[in-house]
C-alpha positions in Angstrom: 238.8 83.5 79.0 240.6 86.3 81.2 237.8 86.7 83.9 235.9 90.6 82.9 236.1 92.1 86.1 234.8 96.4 85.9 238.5 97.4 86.2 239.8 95.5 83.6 237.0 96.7 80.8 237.9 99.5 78.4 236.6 102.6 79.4 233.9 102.8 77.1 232.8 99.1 78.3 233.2 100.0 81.9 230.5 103.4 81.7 227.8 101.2 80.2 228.1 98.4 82.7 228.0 101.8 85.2 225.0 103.2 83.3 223.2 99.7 83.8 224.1 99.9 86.9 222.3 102.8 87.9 219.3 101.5 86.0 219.4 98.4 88.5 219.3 100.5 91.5 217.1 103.5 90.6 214.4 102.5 88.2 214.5 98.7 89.0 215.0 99.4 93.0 217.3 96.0 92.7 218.5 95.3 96.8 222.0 94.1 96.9 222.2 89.9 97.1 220.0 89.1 95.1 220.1 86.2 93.0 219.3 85.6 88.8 218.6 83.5 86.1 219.6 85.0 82.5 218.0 84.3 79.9 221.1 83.8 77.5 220.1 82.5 73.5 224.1 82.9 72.6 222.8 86.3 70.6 224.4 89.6 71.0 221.5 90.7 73.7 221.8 88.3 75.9 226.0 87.8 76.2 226.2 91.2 76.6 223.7 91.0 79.4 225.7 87.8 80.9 228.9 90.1 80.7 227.7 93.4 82.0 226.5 91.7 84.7 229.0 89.3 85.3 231.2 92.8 86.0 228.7 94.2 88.2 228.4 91.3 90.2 230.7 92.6 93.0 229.3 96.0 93.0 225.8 94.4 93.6 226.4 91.2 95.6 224.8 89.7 92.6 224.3 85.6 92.0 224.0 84.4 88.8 222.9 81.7 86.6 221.9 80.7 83.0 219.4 79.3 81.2 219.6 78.3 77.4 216.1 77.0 75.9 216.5 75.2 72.6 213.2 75.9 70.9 214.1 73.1 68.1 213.2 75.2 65.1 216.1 75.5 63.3 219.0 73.4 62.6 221.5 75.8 64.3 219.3 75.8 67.5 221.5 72.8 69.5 224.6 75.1 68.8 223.2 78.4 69.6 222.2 76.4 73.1 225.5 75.4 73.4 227.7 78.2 72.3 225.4 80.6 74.9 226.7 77.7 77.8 229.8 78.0 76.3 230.2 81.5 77.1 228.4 81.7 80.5 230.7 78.9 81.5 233.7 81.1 80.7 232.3 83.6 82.6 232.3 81.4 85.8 228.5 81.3 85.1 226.6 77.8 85.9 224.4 77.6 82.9 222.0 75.0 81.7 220.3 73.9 78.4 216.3 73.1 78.0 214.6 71.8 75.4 211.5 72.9 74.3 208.4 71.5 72.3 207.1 74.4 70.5 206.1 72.9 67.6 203.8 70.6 69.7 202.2 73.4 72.0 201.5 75.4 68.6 199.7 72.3 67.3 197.6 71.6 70.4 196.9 74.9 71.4 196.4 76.3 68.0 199.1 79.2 68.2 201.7 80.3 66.0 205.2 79.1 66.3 206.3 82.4 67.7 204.0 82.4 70.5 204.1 79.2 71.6 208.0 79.4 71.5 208.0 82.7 74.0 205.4 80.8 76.7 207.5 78.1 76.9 210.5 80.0 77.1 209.0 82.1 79.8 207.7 79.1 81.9 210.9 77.1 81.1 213.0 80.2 82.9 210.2 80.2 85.7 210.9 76.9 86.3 214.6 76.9 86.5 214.3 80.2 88.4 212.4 78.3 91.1 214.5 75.0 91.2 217.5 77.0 92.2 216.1 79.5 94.1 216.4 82.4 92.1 214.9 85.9 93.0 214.4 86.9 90.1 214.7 86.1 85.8 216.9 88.7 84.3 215.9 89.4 80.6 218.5 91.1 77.6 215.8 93.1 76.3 216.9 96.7 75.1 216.3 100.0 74.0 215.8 98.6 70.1 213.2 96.2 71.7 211.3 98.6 73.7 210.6 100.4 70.7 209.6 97.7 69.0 207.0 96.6 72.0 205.4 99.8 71.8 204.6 99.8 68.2 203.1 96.0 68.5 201.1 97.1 71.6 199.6 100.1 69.2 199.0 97.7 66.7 197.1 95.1 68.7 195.1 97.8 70.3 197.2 98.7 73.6 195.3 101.8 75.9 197.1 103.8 78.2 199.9 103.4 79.9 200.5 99.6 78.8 200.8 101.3 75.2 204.5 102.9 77.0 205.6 99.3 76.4 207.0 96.4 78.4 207.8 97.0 82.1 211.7 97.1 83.1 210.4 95.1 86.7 207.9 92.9 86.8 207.0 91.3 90.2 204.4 89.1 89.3 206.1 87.1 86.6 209.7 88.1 88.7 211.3 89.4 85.3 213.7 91.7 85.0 215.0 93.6 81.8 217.9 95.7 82.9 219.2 96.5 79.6 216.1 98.5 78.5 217.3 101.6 78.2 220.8 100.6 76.2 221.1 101.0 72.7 221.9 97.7 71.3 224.4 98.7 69.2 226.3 99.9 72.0 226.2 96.3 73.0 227.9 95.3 70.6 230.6 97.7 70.7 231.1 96.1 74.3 231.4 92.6 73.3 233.5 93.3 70.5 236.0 95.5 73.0 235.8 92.7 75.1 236.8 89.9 72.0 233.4 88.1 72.5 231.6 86.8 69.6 228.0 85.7 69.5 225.3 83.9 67.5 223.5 85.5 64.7 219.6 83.9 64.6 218.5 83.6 61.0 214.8 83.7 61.7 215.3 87.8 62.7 215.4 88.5 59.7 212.4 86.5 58.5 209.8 88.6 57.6 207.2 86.6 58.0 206.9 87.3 61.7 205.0 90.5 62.4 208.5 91.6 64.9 210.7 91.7 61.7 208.9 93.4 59.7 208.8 96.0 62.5 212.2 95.8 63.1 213.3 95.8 59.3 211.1 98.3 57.4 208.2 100.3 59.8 211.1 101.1 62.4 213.7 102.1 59.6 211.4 104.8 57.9 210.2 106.1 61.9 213.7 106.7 62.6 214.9 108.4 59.1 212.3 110.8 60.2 213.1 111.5 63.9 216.6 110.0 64.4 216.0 110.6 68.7 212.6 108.2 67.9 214.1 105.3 70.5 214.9 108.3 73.3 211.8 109.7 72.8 210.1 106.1 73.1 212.2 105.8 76.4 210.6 109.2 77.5 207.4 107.7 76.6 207.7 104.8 78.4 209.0 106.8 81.7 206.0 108.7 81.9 203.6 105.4 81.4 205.2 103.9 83.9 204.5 107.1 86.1 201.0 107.1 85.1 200.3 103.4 85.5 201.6 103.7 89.2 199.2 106.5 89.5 196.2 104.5 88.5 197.3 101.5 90.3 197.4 103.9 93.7 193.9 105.1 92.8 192.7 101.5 92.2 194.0 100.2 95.4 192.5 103.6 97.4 189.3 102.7 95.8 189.2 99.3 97.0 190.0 99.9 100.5 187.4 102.1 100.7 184.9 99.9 99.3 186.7 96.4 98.2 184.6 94.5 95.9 183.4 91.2 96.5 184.8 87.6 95.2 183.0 84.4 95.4 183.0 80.9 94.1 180.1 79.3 92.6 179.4 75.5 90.9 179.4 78.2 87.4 183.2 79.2 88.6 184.9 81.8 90.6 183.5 85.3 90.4 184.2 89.5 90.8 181.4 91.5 91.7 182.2 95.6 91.3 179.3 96.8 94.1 177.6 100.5 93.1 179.1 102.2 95.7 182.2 101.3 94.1 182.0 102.3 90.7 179.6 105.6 91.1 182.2 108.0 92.5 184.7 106.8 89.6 185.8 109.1 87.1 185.5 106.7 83.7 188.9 106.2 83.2 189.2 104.5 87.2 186.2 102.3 86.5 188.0 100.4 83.3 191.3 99.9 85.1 189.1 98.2 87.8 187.2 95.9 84.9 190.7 95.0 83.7 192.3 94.7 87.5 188.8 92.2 88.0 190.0 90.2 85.1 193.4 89.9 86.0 192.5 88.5 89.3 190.1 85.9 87.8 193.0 85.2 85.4 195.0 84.1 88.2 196.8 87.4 89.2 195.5 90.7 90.1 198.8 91.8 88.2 199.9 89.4 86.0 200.9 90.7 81.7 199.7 88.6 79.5 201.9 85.9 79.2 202.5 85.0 82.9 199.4 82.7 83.4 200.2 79.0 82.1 196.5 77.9 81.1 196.0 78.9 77.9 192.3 79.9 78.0 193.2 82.5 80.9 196.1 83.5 79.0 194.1 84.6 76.3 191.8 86.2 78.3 194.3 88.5 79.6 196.1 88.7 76.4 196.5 92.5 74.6 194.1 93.6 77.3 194.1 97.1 77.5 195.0 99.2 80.9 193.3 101.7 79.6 190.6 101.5 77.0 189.4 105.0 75.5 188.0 106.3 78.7 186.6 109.3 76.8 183.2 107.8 76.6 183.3 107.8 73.0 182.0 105.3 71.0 183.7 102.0 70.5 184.3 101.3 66.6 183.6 98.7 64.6 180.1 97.2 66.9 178.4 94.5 64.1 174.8 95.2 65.9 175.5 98.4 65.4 174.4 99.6 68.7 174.8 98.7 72.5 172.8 95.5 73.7 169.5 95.7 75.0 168.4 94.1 78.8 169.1 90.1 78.7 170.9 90.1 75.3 174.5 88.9 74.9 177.2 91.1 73.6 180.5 89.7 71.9 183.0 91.4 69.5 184.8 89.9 66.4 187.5 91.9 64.6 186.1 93.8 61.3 189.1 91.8 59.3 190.8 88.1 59.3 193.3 89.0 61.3 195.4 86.9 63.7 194.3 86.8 67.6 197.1 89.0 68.5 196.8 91.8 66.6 192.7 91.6 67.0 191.8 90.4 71.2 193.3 93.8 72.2 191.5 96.0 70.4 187.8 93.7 70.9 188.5 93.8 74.7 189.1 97.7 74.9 185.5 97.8 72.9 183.8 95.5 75.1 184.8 96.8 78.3 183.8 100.5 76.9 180.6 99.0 75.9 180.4 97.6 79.5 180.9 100.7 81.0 178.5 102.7 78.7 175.9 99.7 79.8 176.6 100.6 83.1 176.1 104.7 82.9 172.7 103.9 80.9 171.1 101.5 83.3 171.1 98.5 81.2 170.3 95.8 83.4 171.4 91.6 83.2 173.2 93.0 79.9 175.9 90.0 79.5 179.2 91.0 77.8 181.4 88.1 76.7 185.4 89.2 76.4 187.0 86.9 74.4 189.5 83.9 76.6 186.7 83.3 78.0 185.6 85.9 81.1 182.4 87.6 81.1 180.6 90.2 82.7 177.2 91.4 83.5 175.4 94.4 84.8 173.7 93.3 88.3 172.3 95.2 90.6 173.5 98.7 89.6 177.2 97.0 89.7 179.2 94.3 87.2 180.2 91.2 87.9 182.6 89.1 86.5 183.0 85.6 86.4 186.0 83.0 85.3 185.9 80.7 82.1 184.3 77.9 83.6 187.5 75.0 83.6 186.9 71.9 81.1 186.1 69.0 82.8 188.8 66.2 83.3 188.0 63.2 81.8 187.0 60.4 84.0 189.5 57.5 85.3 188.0 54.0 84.4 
């Protein structure tokens, strides 16, 4: 292949890769030098992401290098691997191919084939991005999918701001998505200026997996009515991001001026939210501090979902809400019907048989509200079990949390 330098791209080609550039350096604040791992399938997404920036690689003193995880699941999988190596290779790109056991971690762990596949993938790129060095994990993630996030987040319960949808930067799992605003389709326009071709995945199509159906018939009908819907879901994510910085500046200002306390006990490591904390707090401050709490037990006081390898504090973090209703009003769908009384426990379970995912998010943002409503009314030792695992109780006029207690490893004979 004729090395794709910005110069020698058509000029259609060459103001997208300019457009993502100015992406990188405003909204992801990239520093020149850096270096990254793609995530590269062989798809459209993720060659176009190799080849944009492959060009802007001079421009931003960028260093590159792929990854390709074969998940196994398909028959084509080995040649997806090895047609996205194929191409990085081309591109001058060192690039290397993974395999992955997903249909084992969805046995053990209980998980659908689709999840499992995406944590491995995740901690596959994690590890590669740490053997060689790697700043960061850049991800081909685009416009299409952002709108696509944000209607799963509403689905699985999502508050305010995570419902804007999934973060362009994210420093504590060091991913990167600088594609997010591009349309996909003028991705493809790029690669076929540029005479690539790519690998079409069957499974995107199968509508069987909650994404597709999404992608192929909710999404469809959205934009036959508002044909701007995936600008208008960019503008909604630019103003989440806006107001999650917000909160997380009032968080941190309310902890340095009265930081809450951590401790570990022989019952696990716990987060204790003193009164003088929590008082002064408008509502909506004091569930962003439950949920920063649980990220922090969890492993990272900033960590999505996702990022934490044990499964158990995965889930406890997974669909949490930044922001639960934080009008005060009352949670739906409580089977006691009303808030626990001093000493008794308090657990949600979703109203319908529906999977974890589309179910945790929505019982988390009703227990913490509960939580909090505890809290206003005085109702002391109240425990309130989130599901992963964490729980919280009213103590003292404040709440602590405390970990999932770890399983026990089995004795050496």
């Amino acid at each position: 292949m004729t090395p794709l330098t910005l110069q020698s791209l058509p000029p259609v080609a060459a103001r997208l890769c300019l457009e993502v550039e100015r992406f990188c350096r405003g909204v992801l604040a990239l520093p020149r030098g850096v270096s990254l791992v793609l995530g590269l399938s062989g798809g459209a997404d993720s060659t176009a992401l190799a080849v944009v920036l492959h060009a802007l690689a001079p421009r931003l003193d960028l260093r590159l290098h792929g990854l390709s995880v074969d998940h196994g699941l398909r028959p084509e999988a080995e040649a997806d691997a090895a047609q996205a190596r194929y191409m990085a290779h081309s591109l001058g790109l060192p690039c290397r191919i993974r395999q992955a056991d997903v249909r084992g971690l969805a046995a053990r762990e209980g998980r659908g084939l689709e999840d499992a596949a995406r944590r491995l993938r995740y901690a596959l790129l994690e590890e590669e991005r740490q053997a060689c060095g790697a700043d960061f994990i850049a991800l081909g993630h685009h416009a299409g999918d952002l709108s696509e996030d944000v209607l799963l987040r509403l689905l699985r319960g999502a508050g305010w701001p995570a419902l804007g949808g999934m973060p362009a930067r994210d420093d504590a799992r060091r991913l990167l998505r600088p594609l997010l605003h591009t349309d996909p389709a003028a991705l493809r326009q790029l690669l076929r200026l540029c005479g690539l071709t790519w690998r079409e995945d069957a499974s995107n199509h199968d509508t069987r997996f909650l994404r597709n159906r999404l992608r192929h018939t909710v999404l469809p009908l959205l934009r036959a009515e508002n044909p701007s819907l995936d600008r208008s879901l960019g503008s909604l994510w630019q103003l989440a991001q806006q107001d999650a910085d917000y909160w997380r500046q009032q968080t941190d200002a309310a902890l340095a001026n009265c930081p809450w306390q951590e401790s570990s006990a022989a019952a696990g490591r716990q987060v204790y939210l003193p009164p003088a904390l929590l008082q002064p707090l408008h509502p909506a401050a004091r569930l962003r501090l439950y949920l920063r709490a649980v990220r922090r037990l969890c492993g990272s006081a900033d960590a999505a979902p996702d990022a934490t390898p044990d499964g158990r504090a995965a889930g406890a973090l997974a669909g949490l809400t930044d922001d639960a209703k934080a009008d005060g009003s009352a949670p739906a769908h409580l089977h006691s019907g009303a808030l626990p009384t001093m000493g008794q426990t308090f657990a949600l379970t979703p109203p319908h048989p529906r999977t974890a995912a589309q179910t945790d998010g929505q019982a988390r943002a009703r227990t913490l509200l509960a939580l909090d409503a505890a809290l206003i009314q005085g109702r002391g030792q109240s425990l309130f079990q989130l599901p992963g695992g964490v729980s919280a109780r009213i103590v003292k006029g404040g709440v602590r949390f405390c970990a999932p207690t770890p399983p026990e490893k089995p004795r050496q004979r």
